[in-house]
C-alpha positions as CSV (number, residue, x, y, z in Angstrom):
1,X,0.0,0.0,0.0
2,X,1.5,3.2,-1.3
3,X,1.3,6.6,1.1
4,X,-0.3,9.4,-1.7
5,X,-0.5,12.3,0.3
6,X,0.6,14.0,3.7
7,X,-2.0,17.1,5.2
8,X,-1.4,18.7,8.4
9,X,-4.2,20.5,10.0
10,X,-3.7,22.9,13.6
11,X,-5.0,21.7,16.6
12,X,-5.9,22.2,20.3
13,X,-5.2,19.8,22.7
14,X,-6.4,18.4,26.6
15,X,-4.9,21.0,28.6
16,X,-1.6,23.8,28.7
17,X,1.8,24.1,28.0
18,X,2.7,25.2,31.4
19,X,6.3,26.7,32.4
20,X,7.4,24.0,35.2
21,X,10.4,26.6,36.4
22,X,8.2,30.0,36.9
23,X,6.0,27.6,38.7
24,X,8.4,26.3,41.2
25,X,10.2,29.9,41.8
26,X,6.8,30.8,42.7
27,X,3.8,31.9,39.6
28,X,0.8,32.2,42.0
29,X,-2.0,30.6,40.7
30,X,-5.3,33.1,39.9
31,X,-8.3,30.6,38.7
32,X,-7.1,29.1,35.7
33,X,-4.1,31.2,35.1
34,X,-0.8,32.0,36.6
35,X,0.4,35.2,37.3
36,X,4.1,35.9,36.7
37,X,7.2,36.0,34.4
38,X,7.8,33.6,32.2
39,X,11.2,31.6,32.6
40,X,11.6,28.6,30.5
41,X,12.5,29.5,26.5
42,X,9.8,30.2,24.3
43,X,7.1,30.9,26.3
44,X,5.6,34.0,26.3
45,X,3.2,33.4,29.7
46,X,3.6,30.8,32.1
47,X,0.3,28.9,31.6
48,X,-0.2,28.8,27.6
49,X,-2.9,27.4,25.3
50,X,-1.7,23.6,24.4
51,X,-1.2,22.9,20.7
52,X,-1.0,20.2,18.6
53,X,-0.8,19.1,14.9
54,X,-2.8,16.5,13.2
55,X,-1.1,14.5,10.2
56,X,-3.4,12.8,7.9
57,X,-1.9,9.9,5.1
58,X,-4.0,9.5,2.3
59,X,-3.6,5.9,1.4
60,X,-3.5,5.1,-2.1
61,X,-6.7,3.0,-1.7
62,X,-8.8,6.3,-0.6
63,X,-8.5,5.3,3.8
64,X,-7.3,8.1,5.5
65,X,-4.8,7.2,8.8
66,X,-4.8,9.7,11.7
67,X,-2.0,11.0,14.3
68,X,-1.6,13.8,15.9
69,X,1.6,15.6,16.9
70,X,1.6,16.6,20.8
71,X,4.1,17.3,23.8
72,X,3.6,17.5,26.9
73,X,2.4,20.3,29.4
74,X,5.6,20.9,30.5
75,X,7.5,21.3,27.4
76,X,11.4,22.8,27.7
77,X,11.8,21.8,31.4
78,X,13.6,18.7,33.1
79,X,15.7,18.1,29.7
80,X,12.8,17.7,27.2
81,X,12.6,19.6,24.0
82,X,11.1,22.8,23.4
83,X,7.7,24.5,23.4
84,X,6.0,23.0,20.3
85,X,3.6,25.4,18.3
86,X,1.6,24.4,15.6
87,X,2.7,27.4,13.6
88,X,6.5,26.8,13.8
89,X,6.6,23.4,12.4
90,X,3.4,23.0,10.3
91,X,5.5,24.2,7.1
92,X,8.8,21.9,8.0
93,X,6.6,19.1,7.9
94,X,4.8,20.3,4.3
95,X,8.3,21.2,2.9
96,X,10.9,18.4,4.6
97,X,8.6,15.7,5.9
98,X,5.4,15.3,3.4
99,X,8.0,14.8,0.3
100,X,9.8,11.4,2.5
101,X,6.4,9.7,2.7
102,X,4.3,10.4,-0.5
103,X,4.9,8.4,-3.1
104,X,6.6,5.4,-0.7
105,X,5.5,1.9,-0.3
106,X,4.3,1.3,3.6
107,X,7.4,-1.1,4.7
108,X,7.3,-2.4,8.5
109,X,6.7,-0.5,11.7
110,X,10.6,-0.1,13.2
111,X,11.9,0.3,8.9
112,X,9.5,3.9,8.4
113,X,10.5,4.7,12.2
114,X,14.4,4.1,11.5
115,X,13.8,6.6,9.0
116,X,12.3,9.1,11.0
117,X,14.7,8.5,14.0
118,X,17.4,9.0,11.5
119,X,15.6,12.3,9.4
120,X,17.8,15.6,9.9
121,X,16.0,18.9,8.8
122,X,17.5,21.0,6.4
123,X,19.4,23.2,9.3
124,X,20.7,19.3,11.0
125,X,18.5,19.4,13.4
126,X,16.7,16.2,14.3
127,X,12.6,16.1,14.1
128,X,10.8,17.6,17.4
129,X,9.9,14.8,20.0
130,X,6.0,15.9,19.1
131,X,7.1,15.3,15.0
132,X,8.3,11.3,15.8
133,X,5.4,11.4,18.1
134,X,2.7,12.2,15.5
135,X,4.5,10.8,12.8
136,X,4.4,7.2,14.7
137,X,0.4,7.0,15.1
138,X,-0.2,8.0,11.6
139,X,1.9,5.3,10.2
140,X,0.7,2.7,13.0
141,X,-2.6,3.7,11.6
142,X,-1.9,3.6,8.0
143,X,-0.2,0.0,9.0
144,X,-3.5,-1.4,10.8
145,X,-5.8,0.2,8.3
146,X,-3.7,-1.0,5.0
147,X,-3.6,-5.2,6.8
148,X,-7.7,-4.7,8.0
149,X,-6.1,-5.1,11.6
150,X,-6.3,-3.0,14.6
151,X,-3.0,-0.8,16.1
152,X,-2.6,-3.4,19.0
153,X,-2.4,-6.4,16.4
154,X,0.5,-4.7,14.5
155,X,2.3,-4.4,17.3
156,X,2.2,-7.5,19.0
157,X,2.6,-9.4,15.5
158,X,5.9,-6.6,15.2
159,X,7.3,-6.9,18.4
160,X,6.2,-10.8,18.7
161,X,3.6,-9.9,21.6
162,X,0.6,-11.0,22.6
163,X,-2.7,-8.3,23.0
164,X,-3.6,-8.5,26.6
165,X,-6.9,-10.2,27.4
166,X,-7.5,-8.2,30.1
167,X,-7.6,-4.2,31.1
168,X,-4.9,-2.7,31.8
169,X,-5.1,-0.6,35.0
170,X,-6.2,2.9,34.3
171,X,-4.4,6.1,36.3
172,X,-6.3,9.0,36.5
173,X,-4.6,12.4,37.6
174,X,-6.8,15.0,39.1
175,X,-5.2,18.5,38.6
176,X,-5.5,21.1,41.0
177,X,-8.9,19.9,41.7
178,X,-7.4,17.1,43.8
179,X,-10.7,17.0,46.2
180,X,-13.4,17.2,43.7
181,X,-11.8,15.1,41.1
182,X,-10.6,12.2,43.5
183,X,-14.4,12.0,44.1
184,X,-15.0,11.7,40.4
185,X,-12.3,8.7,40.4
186,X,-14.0,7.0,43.3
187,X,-17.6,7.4,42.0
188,X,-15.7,5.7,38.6
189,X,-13.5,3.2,40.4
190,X,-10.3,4.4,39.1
191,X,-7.7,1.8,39.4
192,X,-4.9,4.1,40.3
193,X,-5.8,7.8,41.7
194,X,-4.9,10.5,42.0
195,X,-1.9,12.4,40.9
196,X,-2.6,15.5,42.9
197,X,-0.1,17.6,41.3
198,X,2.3,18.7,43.8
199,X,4.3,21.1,42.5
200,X,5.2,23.5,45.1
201,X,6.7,23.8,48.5
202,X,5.0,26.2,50.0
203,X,1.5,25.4,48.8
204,X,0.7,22.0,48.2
205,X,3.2,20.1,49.9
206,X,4.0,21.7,53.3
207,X,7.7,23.4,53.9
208,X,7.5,20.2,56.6
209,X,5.3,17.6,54.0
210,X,2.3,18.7,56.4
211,X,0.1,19.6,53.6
212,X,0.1,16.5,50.9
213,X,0.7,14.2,54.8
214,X,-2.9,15.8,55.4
215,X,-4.0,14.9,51.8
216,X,-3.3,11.5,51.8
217,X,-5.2,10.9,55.3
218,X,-8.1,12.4,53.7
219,X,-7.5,10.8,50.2
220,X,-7.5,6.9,52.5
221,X,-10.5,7.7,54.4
222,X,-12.5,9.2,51.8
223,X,-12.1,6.2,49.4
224,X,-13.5,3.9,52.7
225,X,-16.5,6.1,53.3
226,X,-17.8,6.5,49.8
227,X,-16.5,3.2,47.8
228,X,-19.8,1.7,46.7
229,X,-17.7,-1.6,46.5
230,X,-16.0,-3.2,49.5
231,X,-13.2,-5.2,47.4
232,X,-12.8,-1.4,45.4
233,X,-8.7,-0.5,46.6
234,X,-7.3,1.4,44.2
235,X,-3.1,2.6,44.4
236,X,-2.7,5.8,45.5
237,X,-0.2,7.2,42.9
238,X,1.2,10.9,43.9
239,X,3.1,12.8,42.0
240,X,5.3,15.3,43.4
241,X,7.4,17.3,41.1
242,X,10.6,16.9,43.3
243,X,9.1,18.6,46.0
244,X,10.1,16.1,49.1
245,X,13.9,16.7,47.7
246,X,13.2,20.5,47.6
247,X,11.5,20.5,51.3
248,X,14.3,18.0,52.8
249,X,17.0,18.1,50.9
250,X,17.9,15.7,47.7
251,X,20.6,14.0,49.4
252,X,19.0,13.7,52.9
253,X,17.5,10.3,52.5
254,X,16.6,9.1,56.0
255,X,14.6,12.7,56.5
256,X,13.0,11.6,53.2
257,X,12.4,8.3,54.1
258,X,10.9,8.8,57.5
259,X,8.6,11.1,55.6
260,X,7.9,8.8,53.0
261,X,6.8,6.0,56.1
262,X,4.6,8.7,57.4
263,X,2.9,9.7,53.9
264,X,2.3,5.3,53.7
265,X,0.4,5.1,57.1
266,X,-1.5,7.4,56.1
267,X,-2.4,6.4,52.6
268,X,-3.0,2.2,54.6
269,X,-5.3,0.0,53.9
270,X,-4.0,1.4,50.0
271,X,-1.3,1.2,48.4
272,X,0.9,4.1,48.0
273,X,3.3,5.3,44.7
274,X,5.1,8.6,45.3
275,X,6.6,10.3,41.6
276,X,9.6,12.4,41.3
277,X,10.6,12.6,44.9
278,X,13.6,14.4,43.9
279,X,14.7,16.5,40.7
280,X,18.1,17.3,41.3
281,X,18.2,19.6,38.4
282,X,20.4,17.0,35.9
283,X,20.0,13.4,35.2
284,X,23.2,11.7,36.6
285,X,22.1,13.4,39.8
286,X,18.8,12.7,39.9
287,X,19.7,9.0,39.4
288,X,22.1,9.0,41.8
289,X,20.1,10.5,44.1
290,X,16.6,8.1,43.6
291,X,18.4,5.3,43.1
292,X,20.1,5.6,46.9
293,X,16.2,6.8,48.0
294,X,15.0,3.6,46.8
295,X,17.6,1.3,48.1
296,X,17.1,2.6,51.4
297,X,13.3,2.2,51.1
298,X,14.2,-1.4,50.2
299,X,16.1,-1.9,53.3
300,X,13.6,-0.7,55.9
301,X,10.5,-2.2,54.0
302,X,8.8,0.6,53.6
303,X,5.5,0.3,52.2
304,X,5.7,2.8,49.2
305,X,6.9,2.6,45.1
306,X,9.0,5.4,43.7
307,X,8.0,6.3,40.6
308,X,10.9,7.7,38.1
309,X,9.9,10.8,35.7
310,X,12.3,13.6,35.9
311,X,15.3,13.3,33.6
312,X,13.6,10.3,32.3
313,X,12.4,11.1,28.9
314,X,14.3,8.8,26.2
315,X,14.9,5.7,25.8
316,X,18.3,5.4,26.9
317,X,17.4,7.7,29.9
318,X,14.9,4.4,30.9
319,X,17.4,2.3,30.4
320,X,19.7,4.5,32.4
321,X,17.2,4.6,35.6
322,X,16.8,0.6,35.7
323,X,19.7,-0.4,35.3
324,X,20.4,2.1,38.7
325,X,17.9,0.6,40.2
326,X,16.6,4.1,40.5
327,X,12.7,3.9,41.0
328,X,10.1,0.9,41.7
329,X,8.8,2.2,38.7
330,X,8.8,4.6,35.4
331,X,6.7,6.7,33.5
332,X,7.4,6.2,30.3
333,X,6.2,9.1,28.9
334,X,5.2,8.5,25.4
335,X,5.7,12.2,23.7
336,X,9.2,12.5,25.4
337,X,10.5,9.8,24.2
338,X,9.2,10.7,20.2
339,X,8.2,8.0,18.5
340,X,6.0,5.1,19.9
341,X,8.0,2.3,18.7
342,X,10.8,4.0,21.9
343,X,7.8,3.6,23.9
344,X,7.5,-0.1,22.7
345,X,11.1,-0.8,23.6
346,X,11.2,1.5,26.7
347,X,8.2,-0.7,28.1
348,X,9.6,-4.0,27.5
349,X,13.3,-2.9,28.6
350,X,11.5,-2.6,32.1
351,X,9.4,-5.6,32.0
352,X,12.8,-7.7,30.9
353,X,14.7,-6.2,33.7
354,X,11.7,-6.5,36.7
355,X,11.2,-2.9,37.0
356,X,7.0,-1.8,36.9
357,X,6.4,0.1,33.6
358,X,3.8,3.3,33.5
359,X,3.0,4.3,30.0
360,X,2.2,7.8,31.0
361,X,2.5,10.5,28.5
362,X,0.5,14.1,29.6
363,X,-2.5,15.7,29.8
364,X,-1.7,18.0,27.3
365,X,-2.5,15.3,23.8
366,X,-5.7,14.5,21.5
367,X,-8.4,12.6,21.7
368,X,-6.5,10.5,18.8
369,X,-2.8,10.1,20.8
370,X,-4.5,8.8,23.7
371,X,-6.6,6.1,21.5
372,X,-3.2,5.0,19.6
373,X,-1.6,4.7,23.1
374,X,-4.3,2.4,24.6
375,X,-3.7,0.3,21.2
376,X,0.2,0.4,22.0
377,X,-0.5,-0.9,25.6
378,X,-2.9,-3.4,25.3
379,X,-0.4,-5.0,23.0
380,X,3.1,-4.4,25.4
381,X,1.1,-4.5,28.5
382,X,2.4,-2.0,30.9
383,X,2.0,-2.1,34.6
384,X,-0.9,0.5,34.0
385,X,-1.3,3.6,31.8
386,X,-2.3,6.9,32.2
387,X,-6.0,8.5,31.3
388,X,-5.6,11.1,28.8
389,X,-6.1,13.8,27.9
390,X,-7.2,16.8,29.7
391,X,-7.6,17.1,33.8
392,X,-10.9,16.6,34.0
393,X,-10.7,13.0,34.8
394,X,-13.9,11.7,33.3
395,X,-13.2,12.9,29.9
396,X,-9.3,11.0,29.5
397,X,-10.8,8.1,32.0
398,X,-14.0,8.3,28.9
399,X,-11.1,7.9,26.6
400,X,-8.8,5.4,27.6
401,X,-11.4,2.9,29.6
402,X,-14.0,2.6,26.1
403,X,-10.7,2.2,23.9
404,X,-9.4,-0.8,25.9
405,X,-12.9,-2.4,26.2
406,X,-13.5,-2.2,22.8
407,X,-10.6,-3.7,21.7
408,X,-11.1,-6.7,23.9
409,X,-14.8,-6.8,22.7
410,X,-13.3,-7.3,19.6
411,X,-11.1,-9.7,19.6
412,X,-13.4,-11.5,21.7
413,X,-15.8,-11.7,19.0
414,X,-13.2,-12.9,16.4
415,X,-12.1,-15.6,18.0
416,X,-15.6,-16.4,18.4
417,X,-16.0,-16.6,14.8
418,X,-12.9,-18.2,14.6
419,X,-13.9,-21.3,16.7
């Protein structure tokens, strides 16, 4: 099947590009929107309008395959790539990227990828993490619509995988609505709840953790009053944006393991995942740092997981953090890591090597990138995946939860017909 034709369209996406360092040096929140300066390149606010671009492939058979070209809410910080504007790189993917594709046979997954991985722009720049990104749905599509198959079957036949048979647990992340919307995940039995977003000191954590220690109590006692199901015990997944490092110091380990013993009675009879404990501000430290956080939670038996995200964007980077043994855990967080066959590898490097893989990815994607992600995982079968887009929780939960079931609905039903 031939590729005849490569349109881009603008879009919005789920949420905002947000600007991770004015935030932490102190933007006060106003409503919606953050008042201060700006302080991460290219932003011209610190909350901003999310953008995205949506690549269509007309196949030479008339089907039209869909992807859409997204990074994540906070773009430019913790080593990722820059703010990504429709308007910047609409014309380099008319001019350099629609003229490698039209006209080309569809060959197999990891042989177009290879030549996207390998695609320098006219200045030598490699292709935007959000370009790979994009550019991997669109031919996953045009691959599962070209064989009459669906995303999930391309990729376990690919990868020599199997398509799970069961769902995969859903993690839902709440915003800064972290009361209101952890009583939207309860009402829908999230698996995995809440997020929280705890991004600052002063405000959401406590200059002592008092703050997200009094969160969690109310977080474990307001799943036991209001679960309509008794056997309903969902993870309590927190992510703090290196905020324990920040209040204790990143290199203080017992301080932020007694904290982290505390912030587990509290979250009891649940189970408790803490993200980004630390971001030490560069990747060899940060490993360093989480790796020794985690040994030492090892030791005592302390009943948390520590969930690696900062400085953990490629796939060398995942590699990097297992083989450190930094983190129970890691997000592998599909737009950082560009093109979906990295998440593919990134997963399975961490299922290999017995550490728990999270195909996260942000808030800030489509509708469509969230659909081709459920495909991805219900084929490499993560240890759960994140509800996206948007912060709204029923919306990505909407998303993610009615791709998955259909899926197994349908494959249900073939092998019905098959027997």
């Amino acid at each position: 099947m031939k590729i005849k034709q490569l349109i881009c369209a603008p879009g919005r996406t789920g949420f905002y590009f947000d600007d991770q360092k004015a935030i932490k040096a102190g933007a006060r929140r106003d409503g919606n929107i953050y008042i201060g300066e700006a302080a991460t390149e290219g932003f011209t606010s610190v909350r901003q309008a999310g953008e995205s671009v949506s690549l269509m492939l007309i196949l030479e058979d008339g089907q039209i395959a869909f992807g859409d070209c997204a990074a994540v809410q906070y773009s430019g910080a913790g080593g990722r790539d820059p703010l990504f504007l429709a308007s910047d790189f609409i014309p380099l993917l008319e001019e350099e990227i629609a003229p490698l594709l039209e006209g080309k046979e569809l060959g197999t997954f990891r042989e177009m990828m290879a030549a996207v991985e390998n695609f320098h722009t006219a200045d030598g720049k490699r292709l935007h993490t959000a370009i790979r990104y994009g550019l991997s749905q669109v031919l996953l599509d045009a691959l599962a619509k070209a064989g009459q198959r669906m995303i999930c079957e391309v990729v376990a036949d690919e990868y020599g995988l199997k398509v799970s048979t069961e769902p995969i647990p859903i993690f839902c992340q709440s915003g800064d609505s972290r009361y209101e919307n952890a009583d939207k995940m309860i009402i829908k039995q999230a698996d995995v709840m809440p997020h929280a977003l705890i991004n600052n000191v002063t405000d959401k954590l406590g200059k002592k953790g008092e703050l997200l220690l009094e969160y969690v109590a109310w977080l474990s006692k307001r799943i036991q009053d209001f679960r309509l199901d008794p056997d309903y015990n969902p993870v309590l997944h927190i992510d703090v944006y290196g905020t324990i490092g920040q209040a204790f110091g990143d290199d203080n380990y017992q301080a932020m393991a007694d904290y982290l013993e505390t912030l587990a009675a509290a979250a009891a009879p649940f189970k408790l995942r803490i993200e980004g404990p630390m971001d030490a501000g560069s990747k060899a430290d940060t490993i360093r740092h989480l790796a020794a956080l985690t040994s030492l939670v090892n030791e005592r038996g302390i009943a948390v997981e520590l969930v690696a995200d900062e400085w953990c964007n490629t796939y060398q980077d995942v590699v990097d953090f297992v083989n450190a043994g930094a983190g129970h855990m890691i997000q592998v967080k599909t737009p950082d890591l560009g093109g979906l066959h990295k998440t593919i590898e990134a997963t399975l490097y961490c299922k290999e090597h017995g550490v728990k893989a999270y195909q996260g990815g942000t808030c800030n994607e489509t509708v469509r990138s969230a659909q081709i992600c459920t495909q991805v995982a219900m084929a490499t079968q993560p240890d759960q995946i994140l509800a996206k887009p948007g912060m709204g929780v029923d919306e990505g939960l909407m998303i993610v939860y009615n791709e998955m079931q259909d899926v197994l609905a349908l494959r249900r039903a073939s092998q019905r017909k098959e027997s």
